[in-house]
Backbone as numpy.savetxt, mean C-alpha at the origin, in Angstrom:
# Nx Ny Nz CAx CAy CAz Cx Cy Cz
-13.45 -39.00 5.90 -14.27 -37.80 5.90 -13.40 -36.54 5.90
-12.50 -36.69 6.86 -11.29 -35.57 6.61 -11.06 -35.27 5.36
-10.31 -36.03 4.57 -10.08 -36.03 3.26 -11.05 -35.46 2.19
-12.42 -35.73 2.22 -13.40 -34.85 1.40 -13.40 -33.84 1.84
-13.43 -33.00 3.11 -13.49 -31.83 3.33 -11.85 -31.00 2.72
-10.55 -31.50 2.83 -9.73 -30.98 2.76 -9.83 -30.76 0.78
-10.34 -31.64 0.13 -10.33 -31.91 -0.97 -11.41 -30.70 -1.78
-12.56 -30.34 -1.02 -14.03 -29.41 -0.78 -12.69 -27.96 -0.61
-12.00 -28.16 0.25 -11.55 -26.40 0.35 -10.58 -26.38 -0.82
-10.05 -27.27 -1.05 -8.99 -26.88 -2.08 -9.62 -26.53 -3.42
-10.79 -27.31 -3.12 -11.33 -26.93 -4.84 -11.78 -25.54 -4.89
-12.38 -25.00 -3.64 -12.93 -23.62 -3.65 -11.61 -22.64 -3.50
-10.66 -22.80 -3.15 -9.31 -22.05 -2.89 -8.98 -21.91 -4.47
-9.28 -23.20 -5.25 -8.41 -23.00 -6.55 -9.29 -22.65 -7.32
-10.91 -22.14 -7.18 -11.67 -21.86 -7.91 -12.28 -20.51 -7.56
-11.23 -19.88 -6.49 -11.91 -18.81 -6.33 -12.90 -18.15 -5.52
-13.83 -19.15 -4.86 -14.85 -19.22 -3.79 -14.72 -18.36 -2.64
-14.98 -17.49 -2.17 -14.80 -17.26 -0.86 -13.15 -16.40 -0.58
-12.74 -15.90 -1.83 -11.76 -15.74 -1.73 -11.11 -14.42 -2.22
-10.59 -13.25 -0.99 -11.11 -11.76 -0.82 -10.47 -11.34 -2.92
-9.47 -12.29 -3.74 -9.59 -11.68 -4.85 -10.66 -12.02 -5.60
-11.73 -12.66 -5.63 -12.74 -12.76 -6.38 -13.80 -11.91 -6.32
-13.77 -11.00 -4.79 -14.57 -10.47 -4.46 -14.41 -8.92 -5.04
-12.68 -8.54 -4.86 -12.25 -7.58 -4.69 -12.43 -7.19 -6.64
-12.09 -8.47 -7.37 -12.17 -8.19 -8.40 -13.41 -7.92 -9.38
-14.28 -8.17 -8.92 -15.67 -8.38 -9.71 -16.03 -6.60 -9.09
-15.57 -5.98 -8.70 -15.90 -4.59 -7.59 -15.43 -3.52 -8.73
-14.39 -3.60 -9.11 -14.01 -2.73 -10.11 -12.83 -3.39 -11.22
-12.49 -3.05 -12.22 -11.69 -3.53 -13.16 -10.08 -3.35 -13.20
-9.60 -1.82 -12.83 -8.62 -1.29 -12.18 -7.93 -1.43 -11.19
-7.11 -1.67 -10.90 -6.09 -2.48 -9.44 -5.26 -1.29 -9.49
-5.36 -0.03 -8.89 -4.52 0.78 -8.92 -4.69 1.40 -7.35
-2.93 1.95 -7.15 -2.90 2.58 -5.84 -2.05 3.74 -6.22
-2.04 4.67 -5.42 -0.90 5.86 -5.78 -0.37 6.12 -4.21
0.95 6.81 -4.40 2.14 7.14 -3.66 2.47 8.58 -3.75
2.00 9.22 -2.95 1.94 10.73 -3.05 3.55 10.86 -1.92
4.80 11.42 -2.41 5.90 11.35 -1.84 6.26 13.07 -2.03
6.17 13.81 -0.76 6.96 15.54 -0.75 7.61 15.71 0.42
8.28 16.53 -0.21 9.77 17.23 0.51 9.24 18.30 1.19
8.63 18.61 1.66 7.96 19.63 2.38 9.32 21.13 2.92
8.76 22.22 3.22 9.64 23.29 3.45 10.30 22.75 5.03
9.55 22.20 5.71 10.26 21.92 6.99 11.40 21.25 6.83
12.20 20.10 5.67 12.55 19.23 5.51 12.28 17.54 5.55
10.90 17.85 5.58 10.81 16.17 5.93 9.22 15.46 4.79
9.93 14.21 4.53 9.46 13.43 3.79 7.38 13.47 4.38
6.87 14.06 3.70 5.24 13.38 4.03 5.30 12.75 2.98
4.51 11.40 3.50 3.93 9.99 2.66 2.19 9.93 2.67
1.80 10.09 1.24 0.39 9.47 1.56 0.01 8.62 0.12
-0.04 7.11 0.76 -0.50 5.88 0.40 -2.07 5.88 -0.38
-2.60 5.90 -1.02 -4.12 6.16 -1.22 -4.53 4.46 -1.96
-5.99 3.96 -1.58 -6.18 2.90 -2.16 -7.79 3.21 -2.21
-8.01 1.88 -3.08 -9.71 1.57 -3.45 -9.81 1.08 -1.76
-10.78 1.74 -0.76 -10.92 0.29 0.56 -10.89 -0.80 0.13
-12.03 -1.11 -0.89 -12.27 -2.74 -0.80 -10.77 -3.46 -1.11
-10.18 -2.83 -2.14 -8.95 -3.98 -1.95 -7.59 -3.56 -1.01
-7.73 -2.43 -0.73 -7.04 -2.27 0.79 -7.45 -3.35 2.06
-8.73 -2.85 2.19 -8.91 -4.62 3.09 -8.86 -5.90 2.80
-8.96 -6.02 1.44 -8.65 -7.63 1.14 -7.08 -8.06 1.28
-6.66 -6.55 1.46 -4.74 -7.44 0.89 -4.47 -7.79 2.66
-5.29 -7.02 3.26 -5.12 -6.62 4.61 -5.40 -8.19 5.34
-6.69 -8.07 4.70 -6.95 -9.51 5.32 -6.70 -10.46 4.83
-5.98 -10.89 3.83 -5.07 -11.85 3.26 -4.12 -11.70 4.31
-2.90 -10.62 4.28 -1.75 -10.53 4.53 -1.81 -10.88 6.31
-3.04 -11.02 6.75 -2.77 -10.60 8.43 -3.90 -12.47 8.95
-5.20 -12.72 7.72 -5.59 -13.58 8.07 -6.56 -13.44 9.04
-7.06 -11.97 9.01 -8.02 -11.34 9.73 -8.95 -10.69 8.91
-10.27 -10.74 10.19 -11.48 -9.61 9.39 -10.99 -8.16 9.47
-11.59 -7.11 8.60 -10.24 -6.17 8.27 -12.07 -5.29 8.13
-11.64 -4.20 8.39 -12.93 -3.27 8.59 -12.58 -1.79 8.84
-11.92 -1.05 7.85 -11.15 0.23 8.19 -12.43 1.39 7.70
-14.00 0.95 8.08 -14.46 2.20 8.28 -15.13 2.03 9.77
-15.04 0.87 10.67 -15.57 0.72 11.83 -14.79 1.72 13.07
-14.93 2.61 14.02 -14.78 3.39 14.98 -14.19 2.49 15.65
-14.73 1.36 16.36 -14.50 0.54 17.08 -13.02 0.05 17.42
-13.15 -0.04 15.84 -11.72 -1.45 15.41 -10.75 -0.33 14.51
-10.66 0.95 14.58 -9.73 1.74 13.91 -8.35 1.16 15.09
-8.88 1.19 16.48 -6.88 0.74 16.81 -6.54 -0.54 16.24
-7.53 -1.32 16.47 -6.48 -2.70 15.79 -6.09 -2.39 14.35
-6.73 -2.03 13.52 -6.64 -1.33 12.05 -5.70 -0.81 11.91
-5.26 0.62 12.86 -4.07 0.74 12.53 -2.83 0.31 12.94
-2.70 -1.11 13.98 -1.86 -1.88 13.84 -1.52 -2.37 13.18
-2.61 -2.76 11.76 -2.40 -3.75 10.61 -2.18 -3.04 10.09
-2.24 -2.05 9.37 -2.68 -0.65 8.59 -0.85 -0.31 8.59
-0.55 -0.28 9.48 1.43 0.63 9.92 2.06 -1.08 9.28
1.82 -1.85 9.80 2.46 -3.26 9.54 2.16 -3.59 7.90
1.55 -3.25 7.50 1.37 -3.62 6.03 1.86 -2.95 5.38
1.84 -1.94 5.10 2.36 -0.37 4.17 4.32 -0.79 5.17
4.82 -0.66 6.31 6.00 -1.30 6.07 6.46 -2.37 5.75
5.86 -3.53 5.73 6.50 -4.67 5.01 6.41 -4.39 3.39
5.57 -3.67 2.70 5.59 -3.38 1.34 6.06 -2.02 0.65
6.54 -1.22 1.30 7.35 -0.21 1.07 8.04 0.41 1.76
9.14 1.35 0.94 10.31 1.98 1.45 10.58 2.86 0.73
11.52 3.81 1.43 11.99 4.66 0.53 13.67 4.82 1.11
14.14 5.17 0.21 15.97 5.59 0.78 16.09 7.21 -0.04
16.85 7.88 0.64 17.03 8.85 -0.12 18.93 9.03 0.04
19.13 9.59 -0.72 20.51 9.72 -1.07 21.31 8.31 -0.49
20.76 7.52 -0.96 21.56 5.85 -0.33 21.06 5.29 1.15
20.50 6.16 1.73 20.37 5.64 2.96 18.73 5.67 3.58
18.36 4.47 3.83 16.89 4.09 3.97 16.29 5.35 5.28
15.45 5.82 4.68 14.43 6.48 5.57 13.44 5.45 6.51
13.21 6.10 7.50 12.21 5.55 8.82 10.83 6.79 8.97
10.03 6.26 8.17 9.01 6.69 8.66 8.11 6.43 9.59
7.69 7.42 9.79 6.69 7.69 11.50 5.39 7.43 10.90
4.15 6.62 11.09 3.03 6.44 10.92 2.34 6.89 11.76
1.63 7.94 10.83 0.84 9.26 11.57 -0.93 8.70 11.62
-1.22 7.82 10.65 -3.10 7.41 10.83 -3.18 6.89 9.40
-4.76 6.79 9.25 -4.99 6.64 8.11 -6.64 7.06 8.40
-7.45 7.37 7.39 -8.90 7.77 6.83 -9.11 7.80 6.16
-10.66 7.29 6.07 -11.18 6.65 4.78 -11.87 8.72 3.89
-12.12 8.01 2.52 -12.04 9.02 1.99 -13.14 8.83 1.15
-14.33 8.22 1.38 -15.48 8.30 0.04 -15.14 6.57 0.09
-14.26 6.33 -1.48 -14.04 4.87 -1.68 -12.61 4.56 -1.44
-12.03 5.39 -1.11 -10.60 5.51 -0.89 -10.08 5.21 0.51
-8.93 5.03 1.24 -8.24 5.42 2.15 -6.74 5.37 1.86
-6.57 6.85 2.69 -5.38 7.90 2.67 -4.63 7.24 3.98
-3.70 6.44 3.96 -2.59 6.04 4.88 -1.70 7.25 5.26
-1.03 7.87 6.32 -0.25 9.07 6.42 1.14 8.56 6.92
2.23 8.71 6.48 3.33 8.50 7.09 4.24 10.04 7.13
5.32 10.43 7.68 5.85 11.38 7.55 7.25 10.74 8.15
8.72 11.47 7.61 9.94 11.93 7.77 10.57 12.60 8.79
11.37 12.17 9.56 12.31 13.25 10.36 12.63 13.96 9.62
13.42 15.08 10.12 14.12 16.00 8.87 14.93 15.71 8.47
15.44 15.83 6.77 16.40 15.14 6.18 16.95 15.99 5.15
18.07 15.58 4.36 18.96 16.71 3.48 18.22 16.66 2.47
18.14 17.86 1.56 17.61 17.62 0.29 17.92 16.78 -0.53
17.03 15.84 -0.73 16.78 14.43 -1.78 17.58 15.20 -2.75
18.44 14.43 -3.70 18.75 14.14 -4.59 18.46 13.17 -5.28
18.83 11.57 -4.76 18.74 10.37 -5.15 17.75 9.74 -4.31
16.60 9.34 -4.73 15.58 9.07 -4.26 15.26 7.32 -4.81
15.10 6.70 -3.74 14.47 4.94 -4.34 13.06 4.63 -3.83
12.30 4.38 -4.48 11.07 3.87 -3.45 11.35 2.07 -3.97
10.65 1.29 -2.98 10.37 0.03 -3.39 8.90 0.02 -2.87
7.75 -0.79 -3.88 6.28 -0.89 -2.95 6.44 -2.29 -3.92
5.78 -2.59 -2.84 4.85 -4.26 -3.42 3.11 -3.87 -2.89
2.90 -2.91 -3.01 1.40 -2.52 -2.08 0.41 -3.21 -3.22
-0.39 -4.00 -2.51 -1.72 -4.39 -3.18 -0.86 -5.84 -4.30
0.24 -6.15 -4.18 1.14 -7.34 -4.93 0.58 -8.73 -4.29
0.00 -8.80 -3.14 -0.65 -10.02 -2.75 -1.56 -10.11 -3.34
-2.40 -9.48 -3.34 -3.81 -10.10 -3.78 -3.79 -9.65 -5.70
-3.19 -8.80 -6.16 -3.72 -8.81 -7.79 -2.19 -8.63 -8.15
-2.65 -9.75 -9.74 -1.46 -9.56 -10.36 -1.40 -8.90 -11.56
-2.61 -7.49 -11.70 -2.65 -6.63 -12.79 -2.64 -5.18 -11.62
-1.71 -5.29 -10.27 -1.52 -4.31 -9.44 -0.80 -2.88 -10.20
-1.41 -2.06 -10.08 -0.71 -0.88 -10.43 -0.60 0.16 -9.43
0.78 0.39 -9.50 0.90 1.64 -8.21 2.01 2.65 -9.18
1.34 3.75 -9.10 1.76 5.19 -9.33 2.18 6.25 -8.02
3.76 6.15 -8.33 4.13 6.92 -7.80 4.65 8.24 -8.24
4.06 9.49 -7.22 4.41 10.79 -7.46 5.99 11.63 -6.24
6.43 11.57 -6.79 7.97 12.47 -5.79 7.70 13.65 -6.11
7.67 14.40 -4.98 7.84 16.23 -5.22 8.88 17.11 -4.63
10.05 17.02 -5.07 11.09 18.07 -4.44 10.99 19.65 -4.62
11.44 20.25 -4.18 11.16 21.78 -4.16 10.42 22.63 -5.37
8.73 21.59 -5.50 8.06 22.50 -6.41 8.14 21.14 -7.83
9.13 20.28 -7.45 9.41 19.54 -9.07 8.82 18.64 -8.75
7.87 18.00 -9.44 7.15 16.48 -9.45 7.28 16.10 -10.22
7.89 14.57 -10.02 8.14 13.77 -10.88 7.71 12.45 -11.16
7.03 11.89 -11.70 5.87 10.44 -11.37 6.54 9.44 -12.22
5.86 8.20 -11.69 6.29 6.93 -12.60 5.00 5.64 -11.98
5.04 4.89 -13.22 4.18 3.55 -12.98 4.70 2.64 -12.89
4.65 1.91 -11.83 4.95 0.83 -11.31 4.20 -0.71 -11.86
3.70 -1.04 -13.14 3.02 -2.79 -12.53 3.77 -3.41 -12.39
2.94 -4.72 -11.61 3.06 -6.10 -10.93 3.81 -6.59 -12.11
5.17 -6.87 -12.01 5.65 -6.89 -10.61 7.05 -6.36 -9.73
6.99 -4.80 -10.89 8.04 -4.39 -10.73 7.95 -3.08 -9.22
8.35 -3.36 -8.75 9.00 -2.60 -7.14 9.80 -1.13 -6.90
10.91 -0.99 -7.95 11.16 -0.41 -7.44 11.58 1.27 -8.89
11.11 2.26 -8.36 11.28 3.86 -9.01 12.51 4.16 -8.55
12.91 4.79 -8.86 13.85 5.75 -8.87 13.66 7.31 -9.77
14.35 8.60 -8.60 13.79 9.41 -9.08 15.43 10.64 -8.60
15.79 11.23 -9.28 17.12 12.41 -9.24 16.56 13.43 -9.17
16.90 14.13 -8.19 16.93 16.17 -8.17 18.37 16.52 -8.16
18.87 17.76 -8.88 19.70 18.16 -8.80 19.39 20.17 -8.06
């Protein structure tokens, strides 16, 4: 009897059933996230992450194996335990060779969206800039993430798909 049941999930695992990309995908056609990256006058890096919710919580609850609910009041602290833990295991940034530590400031939902916030100690003016994201790389493999860098007034963007990681971006 074991055996039919283990045999019952695998078929629904490999068919899709119950399974947050089938859900996430039939929702909209587009798998896109953007990376809003500025140099602000103070000196320091603000980060804002933006996604569709629905597949923000599916990667969420893939990646963590939890129910994932980032418009509930309730459950915003556990949220943003998962919320800081996810966005760092899938991105980074280094600037002039040497990896930045960002501070995770919140996140809020935005309509269909949510805006993740990270921010920078103060740091020298970027020159050589790396991001790496794998954001939203678990769950779709037509993931697109657009990233924007803004140094003093200059923005400079690039597209990222699944399953390439990592931009690079120069100010002189």
């Amino acid at each position: 009897m074991l055996l039919f049941f283990q045999l019952l999930l695998s078929s629904y695992l490999l068919n899709g059933i119950d399974h947050p990309r089938s859900t996430a995908d039939n929702l909209h056609p587009l798998h896109v996230s953007t990376v809003d990256i500025n140099y602000n006058s103070e000196g320091r890096l603000e980060v804002i992450c933006t996604f569709f919710i629905d597949d923000f919580e599916s990667a969420l609850s893939k990646e963590f194996i939890s129910k994932t609910d980032l418009s509930s009041p309730p459950l915003h602290e556990k949220m943003d335990v998962i919320v800081k833990k996810y966005i760092e295991d899938h991105f980074s940034i280094s600037v002039n060779s040497k990896t930045v530590n960002l501070q995770y400031l919140g996140f809020e939902k935005n309509r269909e969206a949510v805006n993740v916030y990270f921010e920078s100690a103060k740091l020298p003016i970027p020159q050589k800039i790396e991001v790496q994201t794998s954001l939203l790389y678990n769950i779709f493999n037509d993931q697109m993430n657009i990233v924007h860098m803004t140094v003093n007034k200059k923005r400079n963007s690039t597209k990222l798909d699944f399953p390439q990681k990592n931009a690079f971006f120069t100010y002189k």
